[in-house]
Backbone bond lengths (Angstrom), bond angles and torsions (degrees), N, CA, C in turn:
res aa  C-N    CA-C-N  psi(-1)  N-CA   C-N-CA  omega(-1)  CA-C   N-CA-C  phi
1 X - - - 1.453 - - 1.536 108.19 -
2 X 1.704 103.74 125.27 1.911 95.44 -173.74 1.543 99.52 -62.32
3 X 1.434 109.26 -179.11 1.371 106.61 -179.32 1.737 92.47 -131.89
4 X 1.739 107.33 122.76 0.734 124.21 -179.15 1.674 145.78 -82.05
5 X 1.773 80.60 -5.95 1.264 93.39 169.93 1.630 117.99 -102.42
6 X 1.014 112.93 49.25 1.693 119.69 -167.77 1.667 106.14 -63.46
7 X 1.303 119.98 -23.74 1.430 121.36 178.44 1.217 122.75 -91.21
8 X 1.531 107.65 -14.23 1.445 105.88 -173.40 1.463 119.41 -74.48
9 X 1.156 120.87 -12.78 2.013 108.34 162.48 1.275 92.47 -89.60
10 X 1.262 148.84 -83.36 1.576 120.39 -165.35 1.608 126.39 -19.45
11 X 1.370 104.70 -68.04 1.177 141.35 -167.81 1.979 97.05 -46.20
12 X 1.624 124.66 -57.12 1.198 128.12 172.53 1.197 98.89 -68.17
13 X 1.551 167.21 -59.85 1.389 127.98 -159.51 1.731 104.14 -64.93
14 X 1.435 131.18 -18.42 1.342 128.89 -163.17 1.287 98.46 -82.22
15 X 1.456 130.76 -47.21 1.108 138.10 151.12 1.381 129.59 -29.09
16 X 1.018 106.02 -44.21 1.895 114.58 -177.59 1.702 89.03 -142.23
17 X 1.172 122.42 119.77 1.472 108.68 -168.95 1.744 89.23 -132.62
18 X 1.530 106.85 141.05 1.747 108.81 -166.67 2.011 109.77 -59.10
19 X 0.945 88.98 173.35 2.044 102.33 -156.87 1.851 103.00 -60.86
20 X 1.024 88.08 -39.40 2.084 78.27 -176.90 1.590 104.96 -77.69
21 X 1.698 124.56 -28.12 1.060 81.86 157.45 1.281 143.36 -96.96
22 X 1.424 128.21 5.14 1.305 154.71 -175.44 1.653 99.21 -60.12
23 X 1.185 105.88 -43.08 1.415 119.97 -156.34 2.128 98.74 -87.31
24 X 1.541 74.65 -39.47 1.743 64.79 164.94 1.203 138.11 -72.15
25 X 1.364 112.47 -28.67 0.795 141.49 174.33 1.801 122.12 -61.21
26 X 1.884 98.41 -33.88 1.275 110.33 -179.74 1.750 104.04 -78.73
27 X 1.331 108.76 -23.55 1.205 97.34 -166.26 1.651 118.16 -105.25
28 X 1.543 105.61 13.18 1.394 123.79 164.21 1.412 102.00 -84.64
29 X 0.992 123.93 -29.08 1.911 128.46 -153.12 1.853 97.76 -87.50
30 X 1.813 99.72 -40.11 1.662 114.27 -178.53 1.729 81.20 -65.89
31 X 1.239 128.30 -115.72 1.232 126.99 175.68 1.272 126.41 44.75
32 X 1.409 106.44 -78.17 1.635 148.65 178.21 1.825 96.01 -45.75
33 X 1.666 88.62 -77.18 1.670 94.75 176.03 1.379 123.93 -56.05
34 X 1.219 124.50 -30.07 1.371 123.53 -170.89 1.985 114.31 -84.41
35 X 1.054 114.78 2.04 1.413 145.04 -165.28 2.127 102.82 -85.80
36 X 1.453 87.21 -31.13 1.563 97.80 176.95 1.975 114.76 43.79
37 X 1.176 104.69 35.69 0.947 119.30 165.49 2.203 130.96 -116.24
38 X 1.608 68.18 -19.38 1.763 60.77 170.21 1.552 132.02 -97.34
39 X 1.349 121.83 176.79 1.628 129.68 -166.61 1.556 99.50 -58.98
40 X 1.138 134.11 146.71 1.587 134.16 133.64 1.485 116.09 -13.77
41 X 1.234 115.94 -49.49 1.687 121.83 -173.64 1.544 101.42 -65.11
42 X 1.497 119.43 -52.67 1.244 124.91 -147.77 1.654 99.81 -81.46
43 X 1.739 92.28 -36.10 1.991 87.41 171.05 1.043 131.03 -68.96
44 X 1.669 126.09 -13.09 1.395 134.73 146.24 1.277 130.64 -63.74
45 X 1.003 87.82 -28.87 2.313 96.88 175.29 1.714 87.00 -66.34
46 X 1.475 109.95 -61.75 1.162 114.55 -147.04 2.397 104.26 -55.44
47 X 1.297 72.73 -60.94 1.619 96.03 -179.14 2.132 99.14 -38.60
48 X 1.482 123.98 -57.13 0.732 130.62 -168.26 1.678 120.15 -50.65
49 X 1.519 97.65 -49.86 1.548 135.25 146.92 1.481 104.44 -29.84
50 X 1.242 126.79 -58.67 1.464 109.80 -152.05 1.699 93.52 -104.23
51 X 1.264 122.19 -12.79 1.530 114.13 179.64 1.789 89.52 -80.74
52 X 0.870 121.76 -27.86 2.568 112.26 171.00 1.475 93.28 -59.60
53 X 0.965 119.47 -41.85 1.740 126.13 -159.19 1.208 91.64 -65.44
54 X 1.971 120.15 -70.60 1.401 113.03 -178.69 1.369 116.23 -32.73
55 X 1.218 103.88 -49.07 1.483 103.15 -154.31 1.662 111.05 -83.81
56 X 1.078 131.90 -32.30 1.331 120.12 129.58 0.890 143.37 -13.60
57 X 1.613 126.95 -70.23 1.451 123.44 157.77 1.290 149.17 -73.26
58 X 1.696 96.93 17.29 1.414 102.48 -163.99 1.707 75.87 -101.49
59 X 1.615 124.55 -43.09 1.499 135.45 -154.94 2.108 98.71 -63.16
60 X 1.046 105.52 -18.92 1.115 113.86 -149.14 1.622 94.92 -103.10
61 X 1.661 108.03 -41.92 1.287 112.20 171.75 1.750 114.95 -67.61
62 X 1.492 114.37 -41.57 1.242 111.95 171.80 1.784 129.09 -58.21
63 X 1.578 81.35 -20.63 1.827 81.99 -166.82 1.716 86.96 -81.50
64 X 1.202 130.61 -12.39 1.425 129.37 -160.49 1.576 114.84 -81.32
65 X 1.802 93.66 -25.92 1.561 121.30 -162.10 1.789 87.35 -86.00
66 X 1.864 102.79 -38.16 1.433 77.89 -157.69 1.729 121.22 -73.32
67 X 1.568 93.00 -12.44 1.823 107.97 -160.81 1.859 85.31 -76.30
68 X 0.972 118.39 -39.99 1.676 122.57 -171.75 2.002 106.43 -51.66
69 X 1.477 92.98 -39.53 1.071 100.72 -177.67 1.482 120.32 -88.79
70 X 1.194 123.42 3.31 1.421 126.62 -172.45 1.739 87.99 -111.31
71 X 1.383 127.45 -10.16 1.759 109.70 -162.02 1.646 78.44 -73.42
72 X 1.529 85.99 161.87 1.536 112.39 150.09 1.589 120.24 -160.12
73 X 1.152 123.67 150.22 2.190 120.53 -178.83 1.436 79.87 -77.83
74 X 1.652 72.92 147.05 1.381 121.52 148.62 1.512 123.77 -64.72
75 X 0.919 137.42 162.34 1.419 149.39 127.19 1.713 99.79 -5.39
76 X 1.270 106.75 -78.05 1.321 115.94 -157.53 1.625 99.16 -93.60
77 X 1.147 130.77 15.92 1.789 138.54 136.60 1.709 102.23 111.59
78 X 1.365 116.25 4.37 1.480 129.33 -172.02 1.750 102.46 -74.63
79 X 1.261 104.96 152.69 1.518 97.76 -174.50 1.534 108.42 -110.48
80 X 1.336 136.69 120.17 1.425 144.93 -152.39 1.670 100.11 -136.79
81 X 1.568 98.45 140.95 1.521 96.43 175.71 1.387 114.90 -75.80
82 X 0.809 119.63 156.51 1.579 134.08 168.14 1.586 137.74 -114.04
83 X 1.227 137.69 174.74 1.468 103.79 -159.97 1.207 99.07 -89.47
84 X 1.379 116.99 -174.42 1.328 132.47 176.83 1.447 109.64 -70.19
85 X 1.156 154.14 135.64 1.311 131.67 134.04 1.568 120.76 -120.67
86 X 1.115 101.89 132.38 1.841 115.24 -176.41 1.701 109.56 -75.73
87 X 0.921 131.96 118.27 1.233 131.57 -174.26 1.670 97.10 -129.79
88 X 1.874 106.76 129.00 1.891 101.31 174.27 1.310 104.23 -102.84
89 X 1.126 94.33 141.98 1.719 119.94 -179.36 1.396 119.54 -74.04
């Protein structure tokens, strides 16, 4: 049976693509816009473009904050995740 999903691991990092390049990506798009040369249309593509980007790298930065925040040593000084705990403020 062919397999029809042949794009779908490529296809998800392009989709959600890891933070340095997202970010590069964000800051080609600023670039782009700040150039004051392009159409109305194209500064909305563009603009639209870089608010996925935000939001990408902010998801990517949080998940980064949260693993930082779950390490803790060991006994023997190794750094191991730990569980989550939700605590309200």
């Amino acid at each position: 049976m062919p397999n029809h999903t042949k794009g779908a691991g490529p296809a998800n990092p392009a989709k959600n693509p890891p933070f340095e390049e997202a970010l590069q990506k964000l800051e080609a798009v600023v670039e782009a816009m700040e150039a004051d040369d392009l159409p109305l249309e194209t500064l909305l593509a563009r603009y639209e473009e870089g608010a996925k980007l935000v939001k990408i790298c902010q998801e990517k930065l949080a998940e980064a904050e949260l693993k930082i925040q779950q390490l803790e040593k060991t006994a023997a000084g190794e750094l191991k995740l730990k569980p989550l705990v939700l605590t309200e403020e």
